[in-house]
RODO-473219 format. One record per residue (C-alpha): residue number from 1; x, y, z. Coordinates in pm, whole numbers, plus 32768, in hexadecimal, padded with zeros to 4 digits. Example, Ala and Ser with C-alpha at 12.3 -4.5 7.8 and 13.67 -1.06 7.14 Angstrom:
<panus>
  nr   xx   yy   zz
   1 84CE 7E3E 830C
   2 8557 7F96 82CA
</panus>
This chain:
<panus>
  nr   xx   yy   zz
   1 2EA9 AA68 BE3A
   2 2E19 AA17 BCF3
   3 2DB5 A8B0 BD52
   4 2CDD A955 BE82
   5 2C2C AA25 BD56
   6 2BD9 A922 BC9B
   7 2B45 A84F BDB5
   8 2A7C A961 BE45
   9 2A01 A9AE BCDC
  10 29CF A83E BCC0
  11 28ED A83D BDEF
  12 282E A95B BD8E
  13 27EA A8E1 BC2D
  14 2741 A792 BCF7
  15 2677 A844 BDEB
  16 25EC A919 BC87
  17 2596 A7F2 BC15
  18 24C8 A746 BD05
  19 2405 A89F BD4E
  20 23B2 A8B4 BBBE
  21 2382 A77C BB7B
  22 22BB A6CA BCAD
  23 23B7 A661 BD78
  24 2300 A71F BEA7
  25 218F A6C5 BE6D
  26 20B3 A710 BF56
  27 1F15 A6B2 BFA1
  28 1E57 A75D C0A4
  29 1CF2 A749 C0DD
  30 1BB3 A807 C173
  31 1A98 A779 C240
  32 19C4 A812 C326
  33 1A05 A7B4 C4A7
  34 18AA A74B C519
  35 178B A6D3 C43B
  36 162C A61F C4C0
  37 157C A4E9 C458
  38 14D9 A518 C315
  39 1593 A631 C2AA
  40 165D A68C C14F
  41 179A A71C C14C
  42 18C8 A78B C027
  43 1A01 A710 C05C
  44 1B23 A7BD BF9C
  45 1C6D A734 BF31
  46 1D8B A81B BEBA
  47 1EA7 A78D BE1E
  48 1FF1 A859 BDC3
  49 20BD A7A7 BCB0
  50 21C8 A893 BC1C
  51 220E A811 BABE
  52 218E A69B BB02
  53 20D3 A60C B9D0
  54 2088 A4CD B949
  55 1FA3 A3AA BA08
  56 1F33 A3DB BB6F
  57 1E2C A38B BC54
  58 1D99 A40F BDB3
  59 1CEB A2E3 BE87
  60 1C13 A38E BFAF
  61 1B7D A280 C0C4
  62 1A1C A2DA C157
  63 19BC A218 C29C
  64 1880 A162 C2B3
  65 172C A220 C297
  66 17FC A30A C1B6
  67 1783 A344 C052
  68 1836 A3E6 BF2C
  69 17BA A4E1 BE0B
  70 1873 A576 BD22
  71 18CE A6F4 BD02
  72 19F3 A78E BC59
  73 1AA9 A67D BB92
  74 1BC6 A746 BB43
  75 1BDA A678 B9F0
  76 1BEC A51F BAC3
  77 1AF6 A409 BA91
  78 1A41 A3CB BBB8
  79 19F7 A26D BC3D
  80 1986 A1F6 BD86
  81 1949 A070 BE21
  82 1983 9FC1 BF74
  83 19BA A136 C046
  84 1AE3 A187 BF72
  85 1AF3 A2E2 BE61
  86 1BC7 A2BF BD4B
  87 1C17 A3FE BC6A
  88 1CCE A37E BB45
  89 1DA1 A471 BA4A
  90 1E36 A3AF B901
  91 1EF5 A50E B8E2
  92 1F05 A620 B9F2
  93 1E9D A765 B9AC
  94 1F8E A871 B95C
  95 1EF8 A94A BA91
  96 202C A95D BBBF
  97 1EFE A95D BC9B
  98 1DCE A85C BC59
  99 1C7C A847 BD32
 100 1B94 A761 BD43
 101 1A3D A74A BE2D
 102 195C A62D BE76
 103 1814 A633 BF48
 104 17EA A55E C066
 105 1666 A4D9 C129
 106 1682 A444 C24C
 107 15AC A358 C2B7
 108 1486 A388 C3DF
 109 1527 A233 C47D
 110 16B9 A2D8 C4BD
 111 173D A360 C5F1
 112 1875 A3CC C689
 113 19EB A414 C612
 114 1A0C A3C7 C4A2
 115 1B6F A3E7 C3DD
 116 1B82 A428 C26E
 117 1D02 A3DE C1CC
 118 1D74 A3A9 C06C
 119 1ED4 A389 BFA0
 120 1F27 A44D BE58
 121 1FCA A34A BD8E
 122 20A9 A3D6 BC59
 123 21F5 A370 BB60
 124 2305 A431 BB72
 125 2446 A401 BAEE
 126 2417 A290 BA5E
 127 2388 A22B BBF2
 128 2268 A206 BC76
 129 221C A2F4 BD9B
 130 20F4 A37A BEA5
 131 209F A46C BF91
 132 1FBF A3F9 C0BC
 133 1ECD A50C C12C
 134 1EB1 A582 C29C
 135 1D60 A4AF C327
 136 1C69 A5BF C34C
 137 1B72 A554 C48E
 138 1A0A A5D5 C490
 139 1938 A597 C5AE
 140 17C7 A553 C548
 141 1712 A5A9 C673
 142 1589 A583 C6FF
 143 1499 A690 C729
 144 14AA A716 C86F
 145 1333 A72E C891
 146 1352 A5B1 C90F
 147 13FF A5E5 CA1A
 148 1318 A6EB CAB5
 149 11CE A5FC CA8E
 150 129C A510 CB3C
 151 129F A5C8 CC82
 152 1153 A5EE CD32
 153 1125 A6D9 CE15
 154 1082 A5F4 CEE4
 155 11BA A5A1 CFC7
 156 11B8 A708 D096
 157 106E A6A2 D0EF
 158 109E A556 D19B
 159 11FF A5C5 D22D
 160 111F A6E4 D2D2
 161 1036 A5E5 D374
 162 10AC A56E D4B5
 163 1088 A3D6 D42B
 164 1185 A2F0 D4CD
 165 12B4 A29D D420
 166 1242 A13C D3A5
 167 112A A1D1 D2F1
 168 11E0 A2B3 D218
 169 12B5 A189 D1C5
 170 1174 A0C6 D167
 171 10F4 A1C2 D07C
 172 125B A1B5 CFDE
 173 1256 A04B CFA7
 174 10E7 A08E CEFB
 175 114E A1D8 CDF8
 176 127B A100 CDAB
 177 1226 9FA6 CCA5
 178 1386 9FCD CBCC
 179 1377 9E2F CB94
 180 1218 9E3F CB0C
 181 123E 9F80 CA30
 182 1398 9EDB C9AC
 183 12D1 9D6E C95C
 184 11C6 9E2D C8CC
 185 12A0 9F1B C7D1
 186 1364 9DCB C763
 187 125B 9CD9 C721
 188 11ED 9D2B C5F2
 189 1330 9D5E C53D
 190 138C 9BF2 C5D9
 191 12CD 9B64 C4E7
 192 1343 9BEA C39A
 193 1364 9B02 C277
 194 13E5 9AEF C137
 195 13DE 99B7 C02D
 196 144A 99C1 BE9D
 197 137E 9912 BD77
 198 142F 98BD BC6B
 199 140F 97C0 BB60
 200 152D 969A BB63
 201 1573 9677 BA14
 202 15EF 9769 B8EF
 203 16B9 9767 B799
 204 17E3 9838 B736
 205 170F 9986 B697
 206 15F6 994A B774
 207 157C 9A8A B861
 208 1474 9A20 B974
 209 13EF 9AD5 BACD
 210 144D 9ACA BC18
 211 1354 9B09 BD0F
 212 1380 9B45 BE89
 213 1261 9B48 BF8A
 214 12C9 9C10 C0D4
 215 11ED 9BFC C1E4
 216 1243 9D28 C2D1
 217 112F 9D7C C396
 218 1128 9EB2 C42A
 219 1296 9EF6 C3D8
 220 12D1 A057 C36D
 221 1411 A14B C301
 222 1536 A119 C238
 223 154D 9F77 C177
 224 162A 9EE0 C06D
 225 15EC 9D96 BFB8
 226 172C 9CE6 BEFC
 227 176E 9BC2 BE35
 228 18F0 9B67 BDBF
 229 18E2 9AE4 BC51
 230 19DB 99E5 BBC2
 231 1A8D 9A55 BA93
 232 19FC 9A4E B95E
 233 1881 9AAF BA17
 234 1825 9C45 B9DD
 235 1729 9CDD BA8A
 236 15E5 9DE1 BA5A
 237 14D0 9E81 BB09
 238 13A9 9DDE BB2B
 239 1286 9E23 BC55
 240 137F 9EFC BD43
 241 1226 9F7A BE01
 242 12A3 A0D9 BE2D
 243 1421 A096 BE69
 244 1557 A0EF BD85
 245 15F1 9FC6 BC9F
 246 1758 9F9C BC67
 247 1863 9EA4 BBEE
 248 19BE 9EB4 BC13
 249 1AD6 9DD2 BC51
 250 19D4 9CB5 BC1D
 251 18D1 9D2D BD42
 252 1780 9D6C BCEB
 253 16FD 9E71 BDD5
 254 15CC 9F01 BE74
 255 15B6 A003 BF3F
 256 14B0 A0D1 C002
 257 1511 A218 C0D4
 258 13B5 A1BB C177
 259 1307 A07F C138
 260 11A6 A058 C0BB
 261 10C6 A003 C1F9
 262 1008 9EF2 C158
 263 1041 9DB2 C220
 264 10B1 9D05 C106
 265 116F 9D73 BFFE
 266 11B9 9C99 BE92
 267 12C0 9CFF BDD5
 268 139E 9C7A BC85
 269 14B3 9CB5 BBAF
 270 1502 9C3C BA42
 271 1624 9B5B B9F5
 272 16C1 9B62 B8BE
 273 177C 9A06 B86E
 274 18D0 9A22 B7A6
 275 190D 9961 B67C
 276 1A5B 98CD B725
 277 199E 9861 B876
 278 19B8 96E2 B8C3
 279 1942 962A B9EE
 280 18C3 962D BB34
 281 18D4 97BB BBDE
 282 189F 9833 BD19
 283 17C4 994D BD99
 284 1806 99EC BEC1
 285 1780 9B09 BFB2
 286 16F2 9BE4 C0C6
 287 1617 9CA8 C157
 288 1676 9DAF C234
 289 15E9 9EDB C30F
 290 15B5 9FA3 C448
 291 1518 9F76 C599
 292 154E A055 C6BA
 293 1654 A0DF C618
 294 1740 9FAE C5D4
 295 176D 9F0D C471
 296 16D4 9DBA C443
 297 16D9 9C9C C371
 298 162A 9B6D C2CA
 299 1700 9A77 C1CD
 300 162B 99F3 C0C6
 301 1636 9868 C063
 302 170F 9861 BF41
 303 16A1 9802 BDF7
 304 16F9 96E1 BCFD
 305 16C9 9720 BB96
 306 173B 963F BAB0
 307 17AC 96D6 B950
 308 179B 95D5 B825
 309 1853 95DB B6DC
 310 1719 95FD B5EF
 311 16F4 9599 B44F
 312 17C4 96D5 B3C7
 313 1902 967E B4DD
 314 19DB 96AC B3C1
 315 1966 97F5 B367
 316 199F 9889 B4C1
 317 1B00 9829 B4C9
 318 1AEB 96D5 B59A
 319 1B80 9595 B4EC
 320 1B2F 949A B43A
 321 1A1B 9391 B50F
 322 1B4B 92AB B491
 323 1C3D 935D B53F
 324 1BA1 93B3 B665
 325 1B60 9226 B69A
 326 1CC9 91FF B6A2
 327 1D2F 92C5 B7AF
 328 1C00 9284 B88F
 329 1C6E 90EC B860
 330 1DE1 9147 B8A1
 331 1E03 9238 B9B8
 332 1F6A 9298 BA32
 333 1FC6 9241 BB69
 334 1FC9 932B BCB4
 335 214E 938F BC7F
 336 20E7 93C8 BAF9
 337 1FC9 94D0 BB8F
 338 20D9 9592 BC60
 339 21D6 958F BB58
 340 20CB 9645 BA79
 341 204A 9730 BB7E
 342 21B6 979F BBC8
 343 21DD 97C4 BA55
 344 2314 96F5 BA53
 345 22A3 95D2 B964
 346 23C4 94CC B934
 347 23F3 93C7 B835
 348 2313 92DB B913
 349 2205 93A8 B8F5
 350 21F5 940F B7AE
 351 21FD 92AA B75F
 352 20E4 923C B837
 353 200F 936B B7B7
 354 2039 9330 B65F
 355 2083 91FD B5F5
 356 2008 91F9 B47E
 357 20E6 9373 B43A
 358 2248 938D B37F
 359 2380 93F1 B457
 360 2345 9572 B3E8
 361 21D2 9598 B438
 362 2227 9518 B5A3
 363 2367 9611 B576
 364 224D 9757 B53E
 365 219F 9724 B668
 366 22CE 975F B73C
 367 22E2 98FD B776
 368 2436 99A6 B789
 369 24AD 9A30 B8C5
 370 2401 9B88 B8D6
 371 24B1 9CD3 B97B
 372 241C 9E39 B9AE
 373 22D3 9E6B B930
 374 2231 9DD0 B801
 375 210C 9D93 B74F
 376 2036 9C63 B6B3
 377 1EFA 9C0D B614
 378 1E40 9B08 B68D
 379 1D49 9A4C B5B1
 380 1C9F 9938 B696
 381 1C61 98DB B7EE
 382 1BFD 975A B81E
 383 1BDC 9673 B957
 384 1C8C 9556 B87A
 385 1DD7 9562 B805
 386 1DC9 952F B665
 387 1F0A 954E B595
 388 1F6F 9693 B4FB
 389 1F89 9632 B391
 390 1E11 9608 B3C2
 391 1E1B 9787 B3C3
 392 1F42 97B9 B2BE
 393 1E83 96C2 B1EE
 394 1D39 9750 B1F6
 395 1D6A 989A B1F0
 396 1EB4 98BA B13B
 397 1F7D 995E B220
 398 20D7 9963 B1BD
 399 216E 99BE B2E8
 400 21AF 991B B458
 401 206D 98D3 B509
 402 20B6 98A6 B675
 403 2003 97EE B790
 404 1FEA 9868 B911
 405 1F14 97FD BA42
 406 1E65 991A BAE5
 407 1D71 993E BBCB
 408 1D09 97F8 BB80
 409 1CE5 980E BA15
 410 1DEC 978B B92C
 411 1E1F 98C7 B841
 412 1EA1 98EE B6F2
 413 1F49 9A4A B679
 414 2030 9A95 B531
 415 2135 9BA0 B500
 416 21FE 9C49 B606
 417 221B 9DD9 B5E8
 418 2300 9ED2 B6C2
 419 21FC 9FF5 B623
 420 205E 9FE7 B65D
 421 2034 A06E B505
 422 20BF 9F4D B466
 423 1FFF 9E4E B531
 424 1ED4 9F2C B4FD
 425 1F3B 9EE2 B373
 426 1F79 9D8A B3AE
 427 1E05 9D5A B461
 428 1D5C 9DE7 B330
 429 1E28 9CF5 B246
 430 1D88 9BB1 B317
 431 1C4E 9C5F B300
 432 1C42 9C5B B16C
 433 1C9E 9AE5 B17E
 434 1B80 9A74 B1F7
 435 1BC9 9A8C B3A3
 436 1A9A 9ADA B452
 437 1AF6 9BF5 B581
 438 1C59 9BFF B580
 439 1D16 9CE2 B670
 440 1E57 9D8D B6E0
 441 1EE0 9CF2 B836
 442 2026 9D7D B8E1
 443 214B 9D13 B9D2
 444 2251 9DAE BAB1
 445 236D 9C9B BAC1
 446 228C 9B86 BA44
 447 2185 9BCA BB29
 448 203B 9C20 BAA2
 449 1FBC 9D6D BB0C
 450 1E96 9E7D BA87
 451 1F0E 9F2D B96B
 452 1EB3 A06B BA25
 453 1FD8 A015 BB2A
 454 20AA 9FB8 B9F4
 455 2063 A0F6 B93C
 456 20D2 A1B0 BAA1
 457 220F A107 BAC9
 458 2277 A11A B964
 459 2211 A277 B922
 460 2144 A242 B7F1
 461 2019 A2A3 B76C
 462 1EB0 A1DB B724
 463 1E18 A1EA B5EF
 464 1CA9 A160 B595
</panus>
């Protein structure tokens, strides 16, 4: 009898538990039902959270023609790029309850059923967990004025007539030219254009301007311009002609919630060259927007630049023009490349990479096997491999210095932390030696991730 006490006790004490501290989170939000073309509207999100603190984030996607402000933060940070919301808390508010509002235009050029969802993304318990919202549909509708202009009351009058049958069906045919309206309505959108200037050349440091001609005609409404940038390229506003500038997650944006009307339209960004950039980079992109109600788009001609090591190469954390010579002359083989990009760099390799290095400088570059989450510093990003002791040498790091391939880059970092705090440390100690930029990276299981997902799943808290 006392066992079935102290399992219904048991059972109560979890069910407490997950009430008070999040385990029953919930996210509901409010939208009106039906909204017209041009119009503004408040959307409202409330969230119910119990006891839940520490990092979380709320991710709300718009559909096309739909664009953001921002209302009640609710101590978030608002960002918004590419149709997606992100409200970001480093530490939850102590409020059970927390609302937030945003403001939404929609654009003259949307119609029809739209859906707006989201997810409520939080840590509890050590775990990473979310709560998707219920899709809220609004149906932006037309005036109905339209519809009454578009029936004359000129059809009682010729059914009244006594005309024979294959008259009426002539004047039909005549009140009827869909396939010439249609041709007409598309012809001028056909012949949108887009083309990027840029100059070919640049040195690590360097910032120079990218300017895009569009040729749109009589194109009207919503329009978004985007270039992807290659690592170690950071963009700025330049000539957006009206429209809102953005970069994240290396996309320089554009956007207009109605485009300009002038025929042509010539706009730029800034690029801002990193001191570790090497080599030849790619820039891609698009155009995109609306006609007769169904999103469209151009892809740009991509873009060669190629980024060359300058006089002060040793000053911006590149090697040696010694060095450098060495390993463009003795290239590894294709298995050497996979090895490295897999990060599993046997005694072959090592060898082959670094032929003029001791036994224990080759021994450095090889990272431990990494579990759970953890934390590094990395101090240079090069499209040539160069041996570590160039960094332990120059810079007098005592430590390891390891060496991944990532995204095409081969990447150097130092240290390995459980905590952020002490990597945080740990990137102001390369600073003072002399390391131009260096940063905090994280991984889950060896895998490099954001630190914001690392910071979720650990539990932990940023600091500046």
């Amino acid at each position: 009898m006392i066992r079935y006490f102290v399992l219904l006790f048991n059972m109560i004490g979890v069910f407490l538990f997950r009430a008070f501290f999040g385990g029953d989170v919930t996210v509901t939000q409010n939208v009106p039902s039906k909204v017209n073309p041009g119009d503004e509207f408040t959307v409202e999100v409330t969230i119910s959270k119990g006891a839940l603190n520490g990092f979380a984030q709320l991710k709300c996607e718009l559909p096309e023609g739909f664009i953001p402000s921002q209302g009640e933060l609710g101590g978030s940070e608002f960002k918004y790029s590419g149709g997606i919301i992100r409200f970001t808390w480093t530490a939850l508010p102590g409020d059970a309850t927390i609302k937030i509002t945003y403001k939404v235009k929609v654009d003259a050029s949307v119609s029809g059923v739209k859906s707006l969802t989201g997810k409520f993304s939080y840590v509890l318990n050590g775990q990473k967990s979310a709560v998707e919202m219920a899709p809220a549909e609004i149906t932006v509708g037309t005036p109905k004025q339209e519809t009454v202009e578009n029936t004359p009351p000129v059809n009682p009058t010729t059914t009244t007539t006594n005309n024979p049958p294959p008259d009426t069906t002539n004047k039909v045919v005549n009140n009827n030219p869909p396939p010439d309206n249609s041709n007409n309505k598309t012809s001028a959108p056909a012949n949108v254009s887009a083309m990027r200037n840029m100059p070919k050349n640049a040195k690590p440091g360097d910032e120079f301007t990218v300017e895009v001609t569009i040729n749109k005609g009589a194109l009207k409404g919503f329009a978004r311009f985007q270039d992807v940038l290659p690592d170690g390229l950071t963009a700025s506003a330049g000539e957006t002609k009206g429209g809102t500038f953005s970069f994240l997650d290396q996309k320089a944006k554009i956007v207009w919630d109605n485009i300009p009307p002038d025929e042509q339209l010539v706009i730029s960004y800034k690029v801002k060259v990193s001191n570790t950039a090497l080599g030849d980079q790619t820039i891609e992109g698009l155009f995109s927007y609306v006609e007769n109600d169904e999103p469209k788009k151009i892809i740009l001609t991509p873009s060669l630049i190629a980024i060359d090591k300058g006089e002060n190469q040793v000053v911006n954390n590149n090697p040696p023009p010694d060095t450098n010579k060495v390993v463009k002359n003795t290239p590894p083989p294709p298995d050497t490349n996979t090895k490295v990009v897999n990060n599993n760099p046997p005694v072959d390799n090592t060898n082959n990479t670094n032929t003029n290095n001791n036994t224990n400088n080759n021994k450095q570059e090889v990272p431990p096997p990494s579990t759970g989450v953890s934390y590094k510093v990395q101090i240079c990003a090069v499209h040539n491999m160069v041996p570590v002791s160039y960094f332990q040498n120059k810079y007098s790091i005592s430590g390891t210095v390891n060496m991944e391939s990532h995204e095409g880059w081969t990447k150097y970092t130092t240290g390995s932390f459980k905590m952020y705090k002490d990597a945080r440390d740990h990137r102001e100690t390369m600073r003072g030696k002399g390391i131009d930029g260096p940063f905090v990276t994280a991984y889950n299981q060896g895998t490099r991730i954001t630190v914001q997902e690392a910071l979720m799943i650990s539990g932990q808290q940023w600091y500046r």
